[in-house]
C-alpha positions, 0 to 999 in steps of 0.5 A, a space after each residue: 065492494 058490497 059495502 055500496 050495496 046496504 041491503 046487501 051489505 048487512 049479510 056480512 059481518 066486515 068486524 069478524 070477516 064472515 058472511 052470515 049467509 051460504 047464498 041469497 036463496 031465500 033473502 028478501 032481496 030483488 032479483 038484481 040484488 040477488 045476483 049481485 049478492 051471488 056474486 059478492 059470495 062467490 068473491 067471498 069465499 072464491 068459488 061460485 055460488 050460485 052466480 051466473 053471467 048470463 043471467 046477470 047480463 040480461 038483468 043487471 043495470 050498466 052500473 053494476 054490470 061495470 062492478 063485476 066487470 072491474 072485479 073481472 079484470 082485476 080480481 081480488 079475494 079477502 
């Protein structure tokens, strides 16, 4: 999933299965980016950081909304 968002992506190292980051405070993301960085964590290591669904529904774009929404109905961790 967060492999389709690079500016996202780089925060993970997918060879050594870690996330270089505890949460997007701080990052030189957008405000979406953010969002979806939270929740792109909290799938990570299921449990929730920092995500919130209301902020997300006022801020996100129908595409990414779509994301969360897929993972929503049929959740998977790695």
């Amino acid at each position: 999933m967060v492999e389709a968002y690079p500016d996202i992506a780089c925060y993970w190292d997918f060879d050594a299965m870690k996330a270089k980051v505890k949460t997007s405070e701080g990052l030189p993301l957008s405000r979406g980016e953010c969002i979806l960085a939270d929740f792109f964590l909290s799938v990570w290591f299921g449990r929730n950081v920092n995500f919130d669904f209301i902020r997300a529904a006022g801020v996100l774009s129908n595409d990414n909304k779509r994301v969360i929404t897929n993972w929503f109905m049929d959740p998977f961790w790695p």
